[in-house]
C-alpha positions as CSV (number, residue, x, y, z in Angstrom):
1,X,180.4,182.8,181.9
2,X,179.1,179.1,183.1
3,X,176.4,178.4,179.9
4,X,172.3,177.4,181.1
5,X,173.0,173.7,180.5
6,X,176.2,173.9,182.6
7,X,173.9,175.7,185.8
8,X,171.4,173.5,185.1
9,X,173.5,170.6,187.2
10,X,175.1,173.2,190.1
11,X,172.6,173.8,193.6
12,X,173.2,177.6,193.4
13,X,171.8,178.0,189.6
14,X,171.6,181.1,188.9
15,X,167.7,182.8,187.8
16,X,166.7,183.5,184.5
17,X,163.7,185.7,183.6
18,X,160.7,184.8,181.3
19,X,158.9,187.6,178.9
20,X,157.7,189.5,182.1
21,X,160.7,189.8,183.5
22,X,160.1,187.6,186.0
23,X,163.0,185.7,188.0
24,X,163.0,181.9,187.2
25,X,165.1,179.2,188.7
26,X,167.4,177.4,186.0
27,X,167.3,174.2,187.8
28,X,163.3,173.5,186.8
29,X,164.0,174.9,183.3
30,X,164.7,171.8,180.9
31,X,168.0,171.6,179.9
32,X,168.7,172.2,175.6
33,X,171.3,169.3,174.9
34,X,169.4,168.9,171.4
35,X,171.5,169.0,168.2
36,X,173.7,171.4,167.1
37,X,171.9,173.0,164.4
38,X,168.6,173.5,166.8
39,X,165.4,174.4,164.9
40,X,164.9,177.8,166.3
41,X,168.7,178.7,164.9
42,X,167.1,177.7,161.1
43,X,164.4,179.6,161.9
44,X,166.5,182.8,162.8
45,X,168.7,182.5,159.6
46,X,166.0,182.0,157.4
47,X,164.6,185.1,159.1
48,X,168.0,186.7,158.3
49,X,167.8,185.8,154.8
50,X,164.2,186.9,154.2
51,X,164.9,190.5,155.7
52,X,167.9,191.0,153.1
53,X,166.2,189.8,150.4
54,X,163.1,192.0,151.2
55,X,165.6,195.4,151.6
56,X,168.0,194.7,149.0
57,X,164.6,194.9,146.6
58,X,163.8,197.4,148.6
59,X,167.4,199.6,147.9
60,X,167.4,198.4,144.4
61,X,165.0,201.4,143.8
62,X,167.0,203.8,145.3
63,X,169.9,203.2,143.3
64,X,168.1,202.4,140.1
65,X,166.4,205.9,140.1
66,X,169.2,207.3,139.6
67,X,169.4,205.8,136.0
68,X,165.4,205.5,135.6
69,X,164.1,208.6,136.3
70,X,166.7,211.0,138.4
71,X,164.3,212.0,141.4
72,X,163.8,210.9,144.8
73,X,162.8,207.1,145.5
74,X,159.6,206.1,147.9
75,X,160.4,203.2,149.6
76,X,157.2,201.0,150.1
77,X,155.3,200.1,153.3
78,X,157.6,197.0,155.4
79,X,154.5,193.9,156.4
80,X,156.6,191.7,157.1
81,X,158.2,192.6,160.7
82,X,154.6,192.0,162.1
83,X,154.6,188.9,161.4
84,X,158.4,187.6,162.7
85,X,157.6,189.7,165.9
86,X,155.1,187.2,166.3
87,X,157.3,184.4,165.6
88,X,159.9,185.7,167.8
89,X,157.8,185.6,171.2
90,X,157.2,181.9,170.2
91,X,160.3,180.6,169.7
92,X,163.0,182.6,171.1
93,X,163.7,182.7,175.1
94,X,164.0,186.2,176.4
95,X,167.8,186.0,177.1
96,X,168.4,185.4,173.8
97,X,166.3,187.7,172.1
98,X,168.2,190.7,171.7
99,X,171.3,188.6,169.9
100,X,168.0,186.9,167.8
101,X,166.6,190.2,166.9
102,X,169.6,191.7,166.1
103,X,170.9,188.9,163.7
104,X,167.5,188.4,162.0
105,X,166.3,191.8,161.7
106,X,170.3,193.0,160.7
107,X,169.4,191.1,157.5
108,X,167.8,194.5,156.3
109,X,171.4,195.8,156.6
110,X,173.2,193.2,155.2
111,X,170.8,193.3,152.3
112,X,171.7,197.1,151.6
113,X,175.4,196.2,151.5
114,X,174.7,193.4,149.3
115,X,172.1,195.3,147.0
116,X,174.2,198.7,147.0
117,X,177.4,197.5,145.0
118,X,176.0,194.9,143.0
119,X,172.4,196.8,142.0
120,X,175.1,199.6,140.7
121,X,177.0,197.5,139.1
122,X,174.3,196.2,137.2
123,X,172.7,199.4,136.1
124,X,176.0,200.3,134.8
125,X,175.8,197.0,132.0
126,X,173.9,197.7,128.7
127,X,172.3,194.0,128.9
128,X,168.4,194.8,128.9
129,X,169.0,198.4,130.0
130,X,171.1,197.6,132.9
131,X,168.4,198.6,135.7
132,X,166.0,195.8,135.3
133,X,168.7,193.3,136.2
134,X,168.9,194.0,139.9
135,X,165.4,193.3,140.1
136,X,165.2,189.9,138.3
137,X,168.1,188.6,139.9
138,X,166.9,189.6,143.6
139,X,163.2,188.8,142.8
140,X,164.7,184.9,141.5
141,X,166.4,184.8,144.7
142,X,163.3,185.7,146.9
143,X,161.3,183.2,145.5
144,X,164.0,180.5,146.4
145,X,164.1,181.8,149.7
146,X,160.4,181.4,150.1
147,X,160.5,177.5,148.8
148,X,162.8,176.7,152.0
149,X,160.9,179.3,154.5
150,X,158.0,177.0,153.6
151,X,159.6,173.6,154.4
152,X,161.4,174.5,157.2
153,X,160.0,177.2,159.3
154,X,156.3,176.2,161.5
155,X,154.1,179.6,163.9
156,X,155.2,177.7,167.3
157,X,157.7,174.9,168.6
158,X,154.4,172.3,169.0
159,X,153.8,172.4,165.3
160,X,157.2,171.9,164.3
161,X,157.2,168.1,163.2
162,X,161.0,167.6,163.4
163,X,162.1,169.9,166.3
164,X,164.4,168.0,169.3
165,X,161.6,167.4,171.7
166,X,164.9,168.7,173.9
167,X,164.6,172.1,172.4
168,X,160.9,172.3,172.3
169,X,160.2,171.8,176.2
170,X,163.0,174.1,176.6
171,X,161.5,176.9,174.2
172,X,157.7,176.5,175.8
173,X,159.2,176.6,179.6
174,X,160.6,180.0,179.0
175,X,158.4,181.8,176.0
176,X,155.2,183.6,177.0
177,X,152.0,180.9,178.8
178,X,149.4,179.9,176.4
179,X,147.2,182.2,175.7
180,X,143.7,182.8,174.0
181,X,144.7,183.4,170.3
182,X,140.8,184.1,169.5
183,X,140.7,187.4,172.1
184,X,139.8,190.3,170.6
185,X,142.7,192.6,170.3
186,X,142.2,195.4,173.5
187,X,143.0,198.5,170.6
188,X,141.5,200.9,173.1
189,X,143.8,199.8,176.0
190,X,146.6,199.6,173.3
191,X,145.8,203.9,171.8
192,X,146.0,204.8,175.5
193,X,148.8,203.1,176.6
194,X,152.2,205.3,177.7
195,X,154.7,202.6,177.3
196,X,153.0,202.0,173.7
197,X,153.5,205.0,172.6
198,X,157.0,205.4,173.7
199,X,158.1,202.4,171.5
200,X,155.9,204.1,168.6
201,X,157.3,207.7,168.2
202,X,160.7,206.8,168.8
203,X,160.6,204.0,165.8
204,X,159.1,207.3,163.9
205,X,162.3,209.5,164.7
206,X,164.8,206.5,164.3
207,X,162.7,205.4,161.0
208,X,163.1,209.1,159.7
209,X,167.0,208.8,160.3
210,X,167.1,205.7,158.3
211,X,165.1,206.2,155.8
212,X,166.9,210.0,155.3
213,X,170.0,208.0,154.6
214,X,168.5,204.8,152.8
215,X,166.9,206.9,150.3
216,X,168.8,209.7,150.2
217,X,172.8,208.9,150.5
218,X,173.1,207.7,146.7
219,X,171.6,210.8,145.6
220,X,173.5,213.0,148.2
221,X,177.0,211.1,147.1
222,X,175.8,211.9,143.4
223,X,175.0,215.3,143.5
224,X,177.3,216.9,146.0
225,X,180.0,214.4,146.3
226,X,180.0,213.4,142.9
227,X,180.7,209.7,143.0
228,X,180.2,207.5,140.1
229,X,176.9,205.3,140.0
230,X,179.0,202.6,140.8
231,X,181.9,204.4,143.5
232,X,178.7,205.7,144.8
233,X,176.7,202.4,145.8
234,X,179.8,200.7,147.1
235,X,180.6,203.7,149.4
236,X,176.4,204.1,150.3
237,X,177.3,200.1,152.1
238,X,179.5,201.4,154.5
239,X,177.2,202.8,157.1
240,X,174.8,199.9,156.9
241,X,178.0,197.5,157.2
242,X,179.6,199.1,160.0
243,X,175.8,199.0,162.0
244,X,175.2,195.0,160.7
245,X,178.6,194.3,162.5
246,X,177.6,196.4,165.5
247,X,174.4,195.3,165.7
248,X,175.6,192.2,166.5
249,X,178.2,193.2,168.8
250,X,176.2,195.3,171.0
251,X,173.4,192.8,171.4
252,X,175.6,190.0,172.4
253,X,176.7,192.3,175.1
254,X,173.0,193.8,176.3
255,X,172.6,190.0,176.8
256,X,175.1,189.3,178.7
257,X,174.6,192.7,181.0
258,X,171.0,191.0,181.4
259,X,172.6,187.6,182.6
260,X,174.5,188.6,184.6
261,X,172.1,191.2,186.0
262,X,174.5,193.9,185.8
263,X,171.2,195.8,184.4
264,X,167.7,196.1,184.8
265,X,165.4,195.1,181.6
266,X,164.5,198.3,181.5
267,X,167.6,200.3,182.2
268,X,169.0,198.2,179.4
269,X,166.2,199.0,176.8
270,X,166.5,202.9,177.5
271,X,170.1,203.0,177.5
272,X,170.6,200.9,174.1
273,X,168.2,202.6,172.3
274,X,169.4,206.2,173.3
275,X,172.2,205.1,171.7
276,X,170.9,203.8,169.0
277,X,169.2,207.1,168.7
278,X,172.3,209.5,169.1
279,X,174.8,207.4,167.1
280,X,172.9,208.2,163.7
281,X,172.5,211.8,165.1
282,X,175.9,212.5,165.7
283,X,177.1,210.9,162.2
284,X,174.6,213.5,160.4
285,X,176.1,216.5,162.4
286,X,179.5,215.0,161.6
287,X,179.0,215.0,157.6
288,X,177.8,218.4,158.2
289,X,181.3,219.4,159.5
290,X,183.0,217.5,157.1
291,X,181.3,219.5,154.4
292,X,182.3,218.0,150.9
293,X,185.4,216.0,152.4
294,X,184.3,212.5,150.9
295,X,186.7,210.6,153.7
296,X,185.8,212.2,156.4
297,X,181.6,212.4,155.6
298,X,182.2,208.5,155.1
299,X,183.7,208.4,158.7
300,X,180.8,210.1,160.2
301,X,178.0,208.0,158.8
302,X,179.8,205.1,158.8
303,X,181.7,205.3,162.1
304,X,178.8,207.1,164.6
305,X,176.1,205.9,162.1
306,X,177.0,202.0,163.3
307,X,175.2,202.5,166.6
308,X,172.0,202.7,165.2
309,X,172.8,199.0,165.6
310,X,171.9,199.6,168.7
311,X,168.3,200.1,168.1
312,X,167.7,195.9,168.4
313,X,168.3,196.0,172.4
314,X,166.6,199.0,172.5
315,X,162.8,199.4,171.4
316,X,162.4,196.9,169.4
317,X,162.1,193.6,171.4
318,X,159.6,195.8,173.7
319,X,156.4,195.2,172.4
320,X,157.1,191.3,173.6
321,X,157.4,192.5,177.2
322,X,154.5,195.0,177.1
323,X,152.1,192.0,175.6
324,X,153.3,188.6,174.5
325,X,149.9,187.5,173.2
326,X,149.7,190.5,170.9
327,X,153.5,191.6,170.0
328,X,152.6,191.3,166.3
329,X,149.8,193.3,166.4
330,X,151.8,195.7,168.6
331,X,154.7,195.8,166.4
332,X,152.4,196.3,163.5
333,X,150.8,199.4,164.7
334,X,154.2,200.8,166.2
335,X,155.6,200.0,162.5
336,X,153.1,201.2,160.4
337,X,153.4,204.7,161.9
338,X,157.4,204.7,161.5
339,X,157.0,203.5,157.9
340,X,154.7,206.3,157.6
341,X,158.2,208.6,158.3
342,X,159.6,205.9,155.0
343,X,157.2,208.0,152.9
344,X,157.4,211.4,154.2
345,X,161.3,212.1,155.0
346,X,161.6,211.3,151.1
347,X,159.0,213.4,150.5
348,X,160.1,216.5,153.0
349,X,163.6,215.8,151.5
350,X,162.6,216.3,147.8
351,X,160.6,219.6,149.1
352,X,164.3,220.8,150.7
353,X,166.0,220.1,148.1
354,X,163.8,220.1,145.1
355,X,165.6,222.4,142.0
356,X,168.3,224.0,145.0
357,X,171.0,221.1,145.1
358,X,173.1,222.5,147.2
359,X,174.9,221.7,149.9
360,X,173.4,224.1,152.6
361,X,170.0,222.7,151.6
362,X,171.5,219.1,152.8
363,X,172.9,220.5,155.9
364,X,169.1,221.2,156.9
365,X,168.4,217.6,155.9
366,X,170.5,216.2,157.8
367,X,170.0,219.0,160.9
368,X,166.1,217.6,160.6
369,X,167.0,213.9,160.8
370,X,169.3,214.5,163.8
371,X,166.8,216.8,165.5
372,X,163.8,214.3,165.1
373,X,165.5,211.2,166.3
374,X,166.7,212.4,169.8
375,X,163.5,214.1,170.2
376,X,161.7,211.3,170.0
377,X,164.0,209.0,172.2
378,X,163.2,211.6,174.8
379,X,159.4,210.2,174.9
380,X,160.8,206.2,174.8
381,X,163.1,207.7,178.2
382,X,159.5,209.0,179.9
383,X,157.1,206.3,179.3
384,X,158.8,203.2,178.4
385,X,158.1,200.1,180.4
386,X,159.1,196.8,181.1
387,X,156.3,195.2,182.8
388,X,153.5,193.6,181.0
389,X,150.7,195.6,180.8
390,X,147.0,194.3,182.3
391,X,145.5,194.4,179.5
392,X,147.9,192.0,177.8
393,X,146.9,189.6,180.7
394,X,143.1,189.5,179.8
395,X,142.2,192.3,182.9
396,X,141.5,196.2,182.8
């Protein structure tokens, strides 16, 4: 596949597509001959780093509680993806924002494979009780991150005092047109909106299937599997490897379907996130036919779990087409509700389960997750969109 900068030179260059999905001719689109390590790449491993910092802190309580205080773990409310879903529309072209997306926000499954093994081996030591040491040692290496987020990552290409001019006109002849940052955000417009609401209840059903298994698979390997504290957290890393790694697979490929126009925006959108949706669901019907066989329940979630990878060319870059200007704020609502799912599937869970651990009562946990995550992609197949919406555009 010829590369932009090589199209850029040819009279038949092919068309590109801004954040509406609009078909633009390469030849008037600068070309990005800036330095190797380009500003917006920094930006997007940062990005990466930050999001497996913030979950391997995160999973640190879910395998700690197993040695603290033997119940179920609440994870706490996620801020942060509001704010790089901001960052994203400003600095990332659309062709390469599902591969940007799916590295950067894949950080919060690299950070459960890194926080799993090591946070049990920890808890294992005797050294200050054991527990406390996964959080010192992650919070130490949060704060580091934080030192170089500050010197090296700026809200928008223009503030950037070192980026390749190159790479900058390049960035701001493809992101979203300048808009009026001071608007008031149109919530009405935004509550009433179809294609809104499609993004926002299947992140609820897809956040219920994560969450079931980020919260719950250490305890389920505990008490019905009967792993070790440590066995246990190394095997618990497997399904979030296996979707980091496919992840990153499948959105190199939507990409490349959307080059080469072998898809529509949103064809693509509906079709990744469907199975993104079904992957997860079929790995929690599959450990309930493997019953207690420890290989095969590892298969499932870790084999038909790895599509939830799919999620990044799904959903999640939507909000950017819907509304550029407001994508954060978008994201933030659409978030907030699925974190909402991060406190109640623990919470339905621990009712299921609470004082009957047994492994028909985590058949029905798992026969809930399955059930609320295709359900809800069913909504995201109805309404979803990929046209900006009027209201993003300043009209109603």
């Amino acid at each position: 596949m010829e590369t932009i900068d090589q199209a850029i030179v040819h009279d038949d260059a092919p068309l590109c597509v801004n954040d509406s999905f609009e078909k633009i001719n390469l030849k008037r689109i600068p070309s990005d001959t800036s330095s190797c390590i380009k500003s917006r790449y920094t930006f997007g491993f940062l990005g990466f780093l930050g999001f497996a910092l913030v979950y391997a802190m995160r999973v640190n309580l879910s395998v700690a509680i197993v040695s603290m205080v033997n119940q179920t773990a609440y994870p706490d409310n996620d801020n942060n993806i509001p704010a790089m879903h901001t960052i994203l529309a400003k600095w990332v072209p659309p062709l390469e924002r599902n591969k940007f997306a799916a590295f950067v926000y894949s950080g919060a499954n690299f950070g459960t494979v890194i926080s799993l093994p090591v946070s049990g081996w920890l808890c294992s030591l005797t050294l200050w009780g054991g527990w406390p040491l996964a959080f010192y040692l992650f919070g130490s290496l949060g704060m580091v991150w934080y030192i170089f987020w500050l010197l090296y990552v700026y809200d928008t290409p223009a503030e950037h005092p070192k980026i390749d001019p190159q790479e900058k006109l390049y960035i701001e002849a493809l992101v979203e047109p300048k808009h009026d940052n001071n608007a008031s955000v149109p919530w009405y417009h935004i509550l009433t909106s179809g294609p809104m609401w499609a993004i926002t209840i299947t992140q609820c059903g897809q956040s219920w299937a994560f969450y079931t298994l980020l919260t719950e698979l250490p305890t389920y390997m505990d008490r019905i599997l009967h792993f070790g504290v440590q066995q246990d957290a190394f095997l618990s890393t497997l399904p979030y490897l296996t979707a980091w790694i496919m992840g990153l697979v499948i959105s190199s490929f939507a990409d490349s379907l959307l080059e080469r126009r072998l898809l529509t925006p949103l064809t693509s959108m509906k079709f990744w996130n469907t199975i993104g949706s079904l992957g997860p669901s079929l790995s929690f019907l599959g450990a309930i036919w493997a019953g207690c066989d420890r290989v095969w329940v590892m298969i499932m979630l870790s084999g038909l779990g790895s599509l939830q990878g799919a999620i990044y060319s799904g959903n999640q870059m939507n909000h950017i087409v819907l509304a550029p200007r407001y994508a954060g704020t978008l994201y933030g609502f659409s978030n907030a509700c699925a974190n909402a799912c991060g406190f109640l599937a623990p919470y339905v869970v621990g009712l299921l389960i609470k004082e009957h651990e047994t492994l028909s009562r985590w058949h029905i946990v798992f026969w809930l997750a399955a059930g609320i995550n295709m359900t809800t992609n069913c909504f995201y197949l109805f309404l979803a969109s990929a046209k900006e919406q009027p209201w993003s555009k300043g009209s109603t």
